[in-house]
ROKE-127411 format. One record per atom (N, C-alpha, C): residue number from 1; residue in three letters; atom name; x, y, z. Coordinates in steps of 0.02 Angstrom, whole numbers, plus 50000, padded with zeros to 5 digits. Example, Ala and Ser with C-alpha at 12.3 -4.5 7.8 and 13.67 -1.06 7.14 Angstrom:
// residues 2
+-------+------+------+-------+-------+-------+
: vomar : timi : zami :    xx :    yy :    zz :
+-------+------+------+-------+-------+-------+
:     1 :  ALA :    N : 50660 : 49716 : 50390 :
:     1 :  ALA :   CA : 50615 : 49775 : 50390 :
:     1 :  ALA :    C : 50660 : 49835 : 50390 :
:     2 :  SER :    N : 50642 : 49888 : 50354 :
:     2 :  SER :   CA : 50684 : 49947 : 50357 :
:     2 :  SER :    C : 50645 : 50002 : 50394 :
+-------+------+------+-------+-------+-------+
// end
This chain:
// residues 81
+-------+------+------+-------+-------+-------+
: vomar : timi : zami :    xx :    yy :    zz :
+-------+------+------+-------+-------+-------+
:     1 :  UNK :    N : 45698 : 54745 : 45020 :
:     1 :  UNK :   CA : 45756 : 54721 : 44985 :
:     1 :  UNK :    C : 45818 : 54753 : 45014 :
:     2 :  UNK :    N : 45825 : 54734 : 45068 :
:     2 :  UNK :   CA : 45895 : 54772 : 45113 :
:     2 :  UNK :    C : 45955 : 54702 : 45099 :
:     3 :  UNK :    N : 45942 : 54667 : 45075 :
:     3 :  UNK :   CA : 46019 : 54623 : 45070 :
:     3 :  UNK :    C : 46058 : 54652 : 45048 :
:     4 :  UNK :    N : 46089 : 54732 : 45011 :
:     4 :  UNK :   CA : 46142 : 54748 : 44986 :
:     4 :  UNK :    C : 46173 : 54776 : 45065 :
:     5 :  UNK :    N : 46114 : 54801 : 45091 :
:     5 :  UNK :   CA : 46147 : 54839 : 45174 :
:     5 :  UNK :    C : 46180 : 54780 : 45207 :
:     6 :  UNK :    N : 46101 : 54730 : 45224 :
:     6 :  UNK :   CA : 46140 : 54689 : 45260 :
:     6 :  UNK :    C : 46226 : 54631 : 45234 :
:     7 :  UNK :    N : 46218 : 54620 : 45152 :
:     7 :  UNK :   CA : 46292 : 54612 : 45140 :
:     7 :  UNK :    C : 46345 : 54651 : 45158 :
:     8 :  UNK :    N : 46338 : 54706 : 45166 :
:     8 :  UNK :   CA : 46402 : 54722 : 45202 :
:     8 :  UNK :    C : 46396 : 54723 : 45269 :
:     9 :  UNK :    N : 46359 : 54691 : 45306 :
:     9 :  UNK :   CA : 46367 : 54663 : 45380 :
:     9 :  UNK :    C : 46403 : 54588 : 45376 :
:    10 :  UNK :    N : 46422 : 54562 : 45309 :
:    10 :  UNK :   CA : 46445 : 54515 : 45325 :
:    10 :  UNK :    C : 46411 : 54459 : 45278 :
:    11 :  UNK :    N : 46338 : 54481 : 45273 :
:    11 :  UNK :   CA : 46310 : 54429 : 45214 :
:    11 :  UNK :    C : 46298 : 54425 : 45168 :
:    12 :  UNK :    N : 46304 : 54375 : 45129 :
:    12 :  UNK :   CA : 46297 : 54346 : 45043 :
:    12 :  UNK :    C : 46242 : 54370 : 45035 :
:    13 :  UNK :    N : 46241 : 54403 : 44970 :
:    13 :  UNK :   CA : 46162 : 54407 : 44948 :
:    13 :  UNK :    C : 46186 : 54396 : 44871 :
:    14 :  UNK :    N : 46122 : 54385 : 44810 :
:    14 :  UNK :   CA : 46133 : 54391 : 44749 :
:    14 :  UNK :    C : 46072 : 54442 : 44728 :
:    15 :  UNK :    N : 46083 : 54463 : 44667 :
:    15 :  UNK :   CA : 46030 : 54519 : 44641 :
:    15 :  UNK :    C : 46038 : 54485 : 44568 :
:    16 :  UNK :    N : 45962 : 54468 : 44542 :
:    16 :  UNK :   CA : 45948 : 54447 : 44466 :
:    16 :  UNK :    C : 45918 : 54498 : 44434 :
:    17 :  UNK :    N : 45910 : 54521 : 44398 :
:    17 :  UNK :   CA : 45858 : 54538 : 44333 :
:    17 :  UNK :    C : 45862 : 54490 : 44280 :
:    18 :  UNK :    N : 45793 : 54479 : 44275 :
:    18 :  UNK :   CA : 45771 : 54452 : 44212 :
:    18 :  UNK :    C : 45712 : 54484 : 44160 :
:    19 :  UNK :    N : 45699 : 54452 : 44115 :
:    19 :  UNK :   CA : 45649 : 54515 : 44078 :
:    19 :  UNK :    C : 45628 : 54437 : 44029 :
:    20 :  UNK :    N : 45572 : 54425 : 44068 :
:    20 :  UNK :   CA : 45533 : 54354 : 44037 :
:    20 :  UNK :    C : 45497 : 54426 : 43972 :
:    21 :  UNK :    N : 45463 : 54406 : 43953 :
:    21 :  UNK :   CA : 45418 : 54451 : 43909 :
:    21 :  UNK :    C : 45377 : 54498 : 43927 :
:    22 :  UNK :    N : 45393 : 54563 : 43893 :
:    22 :  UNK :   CA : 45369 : 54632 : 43936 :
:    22 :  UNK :    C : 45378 : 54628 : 44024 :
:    23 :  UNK :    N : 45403 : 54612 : 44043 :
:    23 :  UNK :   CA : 45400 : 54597 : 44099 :
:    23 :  UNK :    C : 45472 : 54616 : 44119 :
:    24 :  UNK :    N : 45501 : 54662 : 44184 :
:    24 :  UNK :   CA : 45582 : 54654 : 44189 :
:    24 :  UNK :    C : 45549 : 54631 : 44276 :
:    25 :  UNK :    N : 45599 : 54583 : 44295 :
:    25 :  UNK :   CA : 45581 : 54515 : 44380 :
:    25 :  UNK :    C : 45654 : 54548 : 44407 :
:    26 :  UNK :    N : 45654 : 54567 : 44435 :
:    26 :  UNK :   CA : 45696 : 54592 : 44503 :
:    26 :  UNK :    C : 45706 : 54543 : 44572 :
:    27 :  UNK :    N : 45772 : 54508 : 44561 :
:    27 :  UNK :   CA : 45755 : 54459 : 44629 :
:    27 :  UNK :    C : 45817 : 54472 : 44680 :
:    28 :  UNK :    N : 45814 : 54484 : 44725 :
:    28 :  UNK :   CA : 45869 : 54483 : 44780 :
:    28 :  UNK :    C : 45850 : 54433 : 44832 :
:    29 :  UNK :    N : 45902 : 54391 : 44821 :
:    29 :  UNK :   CA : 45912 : 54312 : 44895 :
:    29 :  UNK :    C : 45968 : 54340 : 44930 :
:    30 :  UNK :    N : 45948 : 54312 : 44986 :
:    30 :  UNK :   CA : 46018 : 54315 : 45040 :
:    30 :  UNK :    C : 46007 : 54267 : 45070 :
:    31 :  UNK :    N : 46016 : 54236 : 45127 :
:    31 :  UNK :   CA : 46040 : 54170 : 45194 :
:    31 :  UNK :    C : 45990 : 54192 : 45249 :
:    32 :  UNK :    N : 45975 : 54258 : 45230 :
:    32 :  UNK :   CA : 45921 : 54270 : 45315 :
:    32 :  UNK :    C : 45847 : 54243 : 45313 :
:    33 :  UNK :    N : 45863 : 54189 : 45296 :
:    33 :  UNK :   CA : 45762 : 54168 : 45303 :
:    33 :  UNK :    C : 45738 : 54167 : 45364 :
:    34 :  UNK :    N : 45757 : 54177 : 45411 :
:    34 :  UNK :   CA : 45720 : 54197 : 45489 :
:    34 :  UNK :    C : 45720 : 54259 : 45479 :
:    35 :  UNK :    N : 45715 : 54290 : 45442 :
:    35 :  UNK :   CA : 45684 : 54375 : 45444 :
:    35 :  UNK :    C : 45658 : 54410 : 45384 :
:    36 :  UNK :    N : 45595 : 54386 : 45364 :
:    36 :  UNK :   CA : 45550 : 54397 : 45291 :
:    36 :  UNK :    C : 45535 : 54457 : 45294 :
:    37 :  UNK :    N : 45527 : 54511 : 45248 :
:    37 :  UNK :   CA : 45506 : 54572 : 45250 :
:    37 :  UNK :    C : 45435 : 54588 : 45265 :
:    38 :  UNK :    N : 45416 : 54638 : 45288 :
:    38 :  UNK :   CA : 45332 : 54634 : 45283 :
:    38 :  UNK :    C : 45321 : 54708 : 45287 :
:    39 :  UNK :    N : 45275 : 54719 : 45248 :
:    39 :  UNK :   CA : 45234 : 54779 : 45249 :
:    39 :  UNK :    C : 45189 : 54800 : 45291 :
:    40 :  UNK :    N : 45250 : 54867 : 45315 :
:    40 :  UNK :   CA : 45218 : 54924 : 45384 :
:    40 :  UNK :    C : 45183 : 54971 : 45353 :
:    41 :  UNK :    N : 45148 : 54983 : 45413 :
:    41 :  UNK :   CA : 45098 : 55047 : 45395 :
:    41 :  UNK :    C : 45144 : 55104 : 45398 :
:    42 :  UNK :    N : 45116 : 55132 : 45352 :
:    42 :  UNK :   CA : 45151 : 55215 : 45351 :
:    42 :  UNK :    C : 45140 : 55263 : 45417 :
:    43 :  UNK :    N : 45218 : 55276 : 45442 :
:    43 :  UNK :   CA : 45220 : 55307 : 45510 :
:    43 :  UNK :    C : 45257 : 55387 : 45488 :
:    44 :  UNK :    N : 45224 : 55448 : 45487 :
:    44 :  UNK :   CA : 45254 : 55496 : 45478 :
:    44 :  UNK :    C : 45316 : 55510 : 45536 :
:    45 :  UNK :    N : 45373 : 55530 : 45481 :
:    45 :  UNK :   CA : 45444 : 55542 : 45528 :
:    45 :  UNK :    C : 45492 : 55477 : 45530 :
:    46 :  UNK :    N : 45471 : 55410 : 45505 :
:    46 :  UNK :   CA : 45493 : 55353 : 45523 :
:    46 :  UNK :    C : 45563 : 55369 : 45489 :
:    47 :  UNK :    N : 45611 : 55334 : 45492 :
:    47 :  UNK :   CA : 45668 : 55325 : 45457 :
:    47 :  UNK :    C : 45682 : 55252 : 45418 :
:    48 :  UNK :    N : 45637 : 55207 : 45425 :
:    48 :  UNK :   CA : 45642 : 55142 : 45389 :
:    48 :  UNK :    C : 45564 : 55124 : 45400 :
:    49 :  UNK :    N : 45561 : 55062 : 45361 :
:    49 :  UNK :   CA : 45505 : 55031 : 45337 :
:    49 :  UNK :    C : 45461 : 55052 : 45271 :
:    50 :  UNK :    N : 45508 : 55094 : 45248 :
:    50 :  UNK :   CA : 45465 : 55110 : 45188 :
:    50 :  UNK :    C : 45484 : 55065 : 45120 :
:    51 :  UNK :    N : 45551 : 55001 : 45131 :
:    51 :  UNK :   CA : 45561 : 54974 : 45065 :
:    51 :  UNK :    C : 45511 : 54934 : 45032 :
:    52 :  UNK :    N : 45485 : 54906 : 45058 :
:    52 :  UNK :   CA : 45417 : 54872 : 45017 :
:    52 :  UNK :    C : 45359 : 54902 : 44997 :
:    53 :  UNK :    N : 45354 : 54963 : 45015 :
:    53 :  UNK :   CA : 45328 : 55007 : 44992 :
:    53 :  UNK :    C : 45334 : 55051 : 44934 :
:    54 :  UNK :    N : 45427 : 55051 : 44947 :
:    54 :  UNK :   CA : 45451 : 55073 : 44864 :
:    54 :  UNK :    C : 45459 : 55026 : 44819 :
:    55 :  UNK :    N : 45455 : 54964 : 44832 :
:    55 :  UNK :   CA : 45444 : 54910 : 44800 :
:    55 :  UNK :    C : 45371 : 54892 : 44753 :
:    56 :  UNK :    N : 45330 : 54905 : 44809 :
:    56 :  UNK :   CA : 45263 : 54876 : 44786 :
:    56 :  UNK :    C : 45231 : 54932 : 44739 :
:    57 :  UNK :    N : 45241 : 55003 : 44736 :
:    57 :  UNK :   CA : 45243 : 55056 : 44715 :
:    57 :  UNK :    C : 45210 : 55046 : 44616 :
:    58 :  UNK :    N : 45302 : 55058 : 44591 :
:    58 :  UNK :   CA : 45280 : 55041 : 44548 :
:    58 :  UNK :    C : 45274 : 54952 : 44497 :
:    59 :  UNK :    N : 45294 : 54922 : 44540 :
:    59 :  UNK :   CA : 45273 : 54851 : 44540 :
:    59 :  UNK :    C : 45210 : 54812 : 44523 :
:    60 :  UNK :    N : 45197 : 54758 : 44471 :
:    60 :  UNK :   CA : 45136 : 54738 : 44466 :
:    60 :  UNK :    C : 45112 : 54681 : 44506 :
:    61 :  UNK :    N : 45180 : 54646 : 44527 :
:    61 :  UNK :   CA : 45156 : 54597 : 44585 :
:    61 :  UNK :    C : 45230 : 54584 : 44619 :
:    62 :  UNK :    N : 45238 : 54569 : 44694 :
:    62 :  UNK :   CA : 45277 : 54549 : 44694 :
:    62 :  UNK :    C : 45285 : 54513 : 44768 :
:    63 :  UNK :    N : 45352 : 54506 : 44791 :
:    63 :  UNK :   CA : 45334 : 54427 : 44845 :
:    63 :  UNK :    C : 45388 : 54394 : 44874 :
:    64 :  UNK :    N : 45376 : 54345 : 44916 :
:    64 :  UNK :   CA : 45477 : 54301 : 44930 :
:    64 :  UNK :    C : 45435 : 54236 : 44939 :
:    65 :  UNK :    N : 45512 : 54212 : 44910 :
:    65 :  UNK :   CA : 45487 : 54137 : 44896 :
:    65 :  UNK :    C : 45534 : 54126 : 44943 :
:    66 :  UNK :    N : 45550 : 54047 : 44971 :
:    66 :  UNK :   CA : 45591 : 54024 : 45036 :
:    66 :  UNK :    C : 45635 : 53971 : 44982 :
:    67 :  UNK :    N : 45707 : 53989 : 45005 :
:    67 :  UNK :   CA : 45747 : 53938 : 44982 :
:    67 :  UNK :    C : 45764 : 53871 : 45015 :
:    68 :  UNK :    N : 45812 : 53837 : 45000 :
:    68 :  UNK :   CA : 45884 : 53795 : 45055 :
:    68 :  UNK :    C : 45897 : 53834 : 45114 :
:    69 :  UNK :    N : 45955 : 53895 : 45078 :
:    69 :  UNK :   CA : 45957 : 53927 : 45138 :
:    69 :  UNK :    C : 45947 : 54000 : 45120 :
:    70 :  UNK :    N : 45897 : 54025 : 45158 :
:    70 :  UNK :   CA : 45880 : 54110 : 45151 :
:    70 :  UNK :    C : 45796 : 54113 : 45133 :
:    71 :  UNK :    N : 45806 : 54152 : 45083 :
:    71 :  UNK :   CA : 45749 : 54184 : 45038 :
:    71 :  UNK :    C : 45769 : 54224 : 45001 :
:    72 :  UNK :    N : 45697 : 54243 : 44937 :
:    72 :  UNK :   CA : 45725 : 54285 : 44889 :
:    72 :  UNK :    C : 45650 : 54313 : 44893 :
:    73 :  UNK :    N : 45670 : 54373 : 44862 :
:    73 :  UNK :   CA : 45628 : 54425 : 44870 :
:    73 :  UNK :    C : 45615 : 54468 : 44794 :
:    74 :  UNK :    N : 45559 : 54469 : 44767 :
:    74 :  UNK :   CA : 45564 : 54467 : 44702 :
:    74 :  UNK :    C : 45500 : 54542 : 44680 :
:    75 :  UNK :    N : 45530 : 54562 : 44648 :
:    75 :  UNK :   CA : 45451 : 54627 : 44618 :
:    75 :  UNK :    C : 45465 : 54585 : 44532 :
:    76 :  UNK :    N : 45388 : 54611 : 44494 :
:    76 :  UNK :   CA : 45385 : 54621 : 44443 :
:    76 :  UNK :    C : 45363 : 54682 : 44415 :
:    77 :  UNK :    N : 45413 : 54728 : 44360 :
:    77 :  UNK :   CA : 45376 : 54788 : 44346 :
:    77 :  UNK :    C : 45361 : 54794 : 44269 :
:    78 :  UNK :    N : 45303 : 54827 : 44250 :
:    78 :  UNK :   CA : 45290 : 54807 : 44167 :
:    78 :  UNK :    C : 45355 : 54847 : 44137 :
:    79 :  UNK :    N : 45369 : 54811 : 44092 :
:    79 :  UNK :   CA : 45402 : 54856 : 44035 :
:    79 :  UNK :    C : 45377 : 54883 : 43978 :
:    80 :  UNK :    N : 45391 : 54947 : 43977 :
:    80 :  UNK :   CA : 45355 : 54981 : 43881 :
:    80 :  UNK :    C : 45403 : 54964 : 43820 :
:    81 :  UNK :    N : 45369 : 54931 : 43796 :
:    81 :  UNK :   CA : 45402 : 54906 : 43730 :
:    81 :  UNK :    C : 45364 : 54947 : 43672 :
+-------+------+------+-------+-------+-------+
// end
């Protein structure tokens, strides 16, 4: 979920929360759909590749769906009610 970095290179992104039931959905879209995130193996010393990892972490599912233009990139994490 780097669209806040890459918006300030210049591109649009949006960030949602929603909270369907027990549930809070985290979604960030931006315009870059030629560049989907994907989960790297853990490289000791690395300096990046660890966001989907802090994502998937404490997350119960999560994923990118493909828009018009971009993608969005979405976790779900339980909520304690």
């Amino acid at each position: 979920m780097r669209a806040p970095e890459e918006g300030l290179l210049g591109r649009d992104f949006e960030l949602r929360l929603v909270v369907p039931a027990g549930t809070l959905r985290v979604e960030v879209s931006d315009a870059r759909g030629e560049r989907r995130p994907e989960l790297r193996p853990f490289r000791p010393g690395a300096e990046s590749g660890f966001g989907l990892h802090l994502v998937g972490a404490p997350a119960t599912s999560w994923g990118v769906e493909e828009r018009v233009v971009g993608k969005t990139v979405w976790a779900e994490l339980a909520m304690n009610t």
